[in-house]
C-alpha positions in Angstrom: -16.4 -7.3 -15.5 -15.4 -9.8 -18.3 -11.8 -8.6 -18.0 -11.8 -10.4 -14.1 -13.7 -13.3 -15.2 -10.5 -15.6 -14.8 -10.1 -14.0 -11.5 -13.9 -15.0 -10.7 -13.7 -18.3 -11.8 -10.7 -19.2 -10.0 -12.2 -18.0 -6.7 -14.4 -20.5 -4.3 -17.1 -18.5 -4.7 -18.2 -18.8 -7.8 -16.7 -22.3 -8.3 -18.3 -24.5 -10.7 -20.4 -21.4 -12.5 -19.9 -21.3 -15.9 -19.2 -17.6 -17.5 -21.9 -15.8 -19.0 -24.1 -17.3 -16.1 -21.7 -15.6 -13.8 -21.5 -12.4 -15.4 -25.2 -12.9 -15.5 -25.3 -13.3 -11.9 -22.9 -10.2 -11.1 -26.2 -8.4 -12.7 -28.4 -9.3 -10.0 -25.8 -8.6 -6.4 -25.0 -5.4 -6.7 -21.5 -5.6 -7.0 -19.3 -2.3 -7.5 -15.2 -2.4 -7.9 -13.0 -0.2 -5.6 -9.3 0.8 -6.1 -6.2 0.9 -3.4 -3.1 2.2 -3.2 -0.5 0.1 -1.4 -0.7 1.0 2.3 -4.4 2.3 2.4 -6.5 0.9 4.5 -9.7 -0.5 2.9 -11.4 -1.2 6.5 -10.0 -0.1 10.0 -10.4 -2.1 12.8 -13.7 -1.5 14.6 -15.5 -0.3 11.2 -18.5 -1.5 10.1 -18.9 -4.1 6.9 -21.8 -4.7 5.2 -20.6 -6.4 1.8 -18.7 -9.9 0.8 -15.2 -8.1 -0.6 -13.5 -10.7 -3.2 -10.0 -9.5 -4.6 -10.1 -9.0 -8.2 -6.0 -8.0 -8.5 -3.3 -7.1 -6.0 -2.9 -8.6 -2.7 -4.3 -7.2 0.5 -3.4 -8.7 4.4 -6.0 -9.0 7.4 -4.6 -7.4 10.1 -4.7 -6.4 14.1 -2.9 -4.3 16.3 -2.5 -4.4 20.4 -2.5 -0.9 22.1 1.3 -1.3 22.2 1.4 -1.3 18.1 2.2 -4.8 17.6 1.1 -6.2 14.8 -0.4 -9.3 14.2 -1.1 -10.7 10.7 -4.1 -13.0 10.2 -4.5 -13.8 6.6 -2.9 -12.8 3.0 -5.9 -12.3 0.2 -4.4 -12.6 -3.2 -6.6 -12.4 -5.8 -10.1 -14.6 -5.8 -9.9 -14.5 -2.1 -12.8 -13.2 0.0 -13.3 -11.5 3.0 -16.0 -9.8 5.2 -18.2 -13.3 4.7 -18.3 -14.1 8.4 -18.8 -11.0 10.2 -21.7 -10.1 7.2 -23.4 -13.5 7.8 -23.4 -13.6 11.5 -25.1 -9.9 11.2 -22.5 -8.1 13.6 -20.7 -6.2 10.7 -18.1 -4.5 13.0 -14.8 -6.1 12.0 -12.0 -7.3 14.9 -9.3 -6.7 12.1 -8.2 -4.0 9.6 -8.0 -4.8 6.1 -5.1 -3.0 4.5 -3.4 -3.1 0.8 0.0 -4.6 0.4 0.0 -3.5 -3.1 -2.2 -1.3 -5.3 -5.4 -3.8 -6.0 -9.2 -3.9 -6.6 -12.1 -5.5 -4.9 -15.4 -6.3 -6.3 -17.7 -5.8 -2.8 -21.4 -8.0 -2.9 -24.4 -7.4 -1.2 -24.9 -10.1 1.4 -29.2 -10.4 0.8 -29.0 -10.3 -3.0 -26.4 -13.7 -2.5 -28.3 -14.8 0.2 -32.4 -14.9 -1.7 -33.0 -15.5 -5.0 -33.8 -12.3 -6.8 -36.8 -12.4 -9.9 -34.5 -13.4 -12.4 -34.6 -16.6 -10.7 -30.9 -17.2 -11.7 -30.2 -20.9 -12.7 -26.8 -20.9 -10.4 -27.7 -18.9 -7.3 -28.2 -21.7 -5.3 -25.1 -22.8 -6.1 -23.6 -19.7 -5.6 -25.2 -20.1 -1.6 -23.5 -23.4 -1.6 -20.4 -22.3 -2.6 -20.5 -19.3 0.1 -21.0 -22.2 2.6 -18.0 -24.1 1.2 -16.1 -20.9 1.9 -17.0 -20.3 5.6 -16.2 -23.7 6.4 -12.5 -23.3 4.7 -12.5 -20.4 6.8 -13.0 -22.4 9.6 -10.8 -24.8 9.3 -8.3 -22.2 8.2 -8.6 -20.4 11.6 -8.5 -23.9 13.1 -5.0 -24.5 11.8 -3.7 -20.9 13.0 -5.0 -21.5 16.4 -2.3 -24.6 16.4 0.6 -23.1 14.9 0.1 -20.2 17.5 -0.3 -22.6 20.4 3.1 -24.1 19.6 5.8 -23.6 22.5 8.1 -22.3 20.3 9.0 -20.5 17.2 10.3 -24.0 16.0 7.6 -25.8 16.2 5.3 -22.9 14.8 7.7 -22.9 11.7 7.4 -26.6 11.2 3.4 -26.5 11.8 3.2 -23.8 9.6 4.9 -25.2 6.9 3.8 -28.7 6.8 0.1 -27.3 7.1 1.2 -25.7 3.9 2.4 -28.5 2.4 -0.6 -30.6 2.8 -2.9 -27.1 1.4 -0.4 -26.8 -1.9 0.0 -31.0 -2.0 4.0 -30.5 -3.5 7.7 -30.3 -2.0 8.2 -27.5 -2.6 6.1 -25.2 -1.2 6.1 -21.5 -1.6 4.7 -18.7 1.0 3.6 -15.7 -0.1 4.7 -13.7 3.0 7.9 -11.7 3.2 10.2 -12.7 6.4 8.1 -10.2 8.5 5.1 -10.7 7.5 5.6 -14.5 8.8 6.7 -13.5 12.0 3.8 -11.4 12.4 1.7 -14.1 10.8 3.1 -16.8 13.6 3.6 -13.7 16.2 7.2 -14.3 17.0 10.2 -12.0 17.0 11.6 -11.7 13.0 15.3 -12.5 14.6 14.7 -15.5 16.2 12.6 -17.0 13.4 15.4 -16.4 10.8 17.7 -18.0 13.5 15.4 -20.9 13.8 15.2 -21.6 9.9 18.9 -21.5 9.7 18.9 -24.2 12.6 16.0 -26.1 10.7 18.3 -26.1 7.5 21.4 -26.8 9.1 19.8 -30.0 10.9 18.5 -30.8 7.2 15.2 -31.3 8.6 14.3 -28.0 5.6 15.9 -26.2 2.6 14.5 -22.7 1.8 15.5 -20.3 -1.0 13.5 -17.2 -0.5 10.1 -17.9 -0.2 10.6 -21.8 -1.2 10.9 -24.3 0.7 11.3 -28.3 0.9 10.5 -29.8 3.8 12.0 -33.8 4.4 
């Protein structure tokens, strides 16, 4: 696991724990690593989780489809990102989303008890390690928060503009870059791909943004 430890230390869960006491720690939750292709589905929607998944390399997207096949994109994990927390701590472990590679990638999955009480090693950081898995439910939160007002926008304007000065404020620089492909931001904001691309050409011809693939500057 030493090769990922960058990965690790970047991520919100183990903020703030120093390295060997992580890879220490990794010891005591039994952690194991599983490889996707692009395309494969980790989780369907309506399976059952019972581990903390934490992307180690690649890039996977939450995702949900209506019984007409439309999709609706609900987060982008790159890696250090988590997923699974929620449903795992609230004990209901069937997931309302699919979890689905957008590139070949690995996950490290964690065992929700052994984060959750200190095992016999008494490690020096697991109570930090809780505190940081609080810190990342509430992000989570407040995450979902956002999404909820970009989607109850009017109209595909004003979801591009919440969406992007949201981002701004998250990345804290003009620019900002997204790290969703046209499509995937339309499914992302659940409006029609066409009218979004017209929208962003309107929002650069009134100079209100610039955008240069997935840059943009916003005034």
């Amino acid at each position: 696991m030493r090769k990922y430890l960058p990965v690790l230390q970047h991520s919100a869960f183990f903020s703030d724990i120093e390295g060997e006491s992580l890879l220490a720690m990794l010891g005591c939750l039994s952690i194991h690593v599983v490889s996707y292709k692009q395309h494969e589905y980790a989780f369907h929607q309506g399976d059952s989780i019972k581990k903390i998944g934490l992307v180690l390399t690649g890039a996977l997207q939450l995702e949900r489809e209506d019984l007409d096949g439309n999709r609706t994109i609900l987060d982008k994990l790159l890696p250090g990102a988590s997923f699974g927390e929620a449903i795992v701590c609230s004990r209901q472990s069937v997931l309302p989303n699919s979890v689905v590679a957008r590139s070949d990638c690995e996950v490290m999955y964690m065992d929700y008890d052994k984060i959750l009480h200190t095992c016999s090693n008494s490690c020096s950081f697991h109570n930090h390690l809780i505190e940081n898995m609080i810190a990342v439910l509430a992000r989570r939160n407040v995450y979902l928060t956002n999404k909820l007002d970009f989607l109850s926008r009017r109209s595909t304007r004003e979801k591009l503009l919440a969406y992007l000065r949201s981002e701004q404020i998250t990345q804290q620089t003009n620019p900002i870059t997204i790290h969703f492909t046209r499509q995937e931001l339309a499914d992302f904001l659940s409006v029609d791909r066409s009218a979004m691309s017209m929208e962003l050409s309107k929002l650069q011809k009134d100079g209100i943004i610039k955008y240069k693939k997935n840059t943009f500057w916003l005034d």
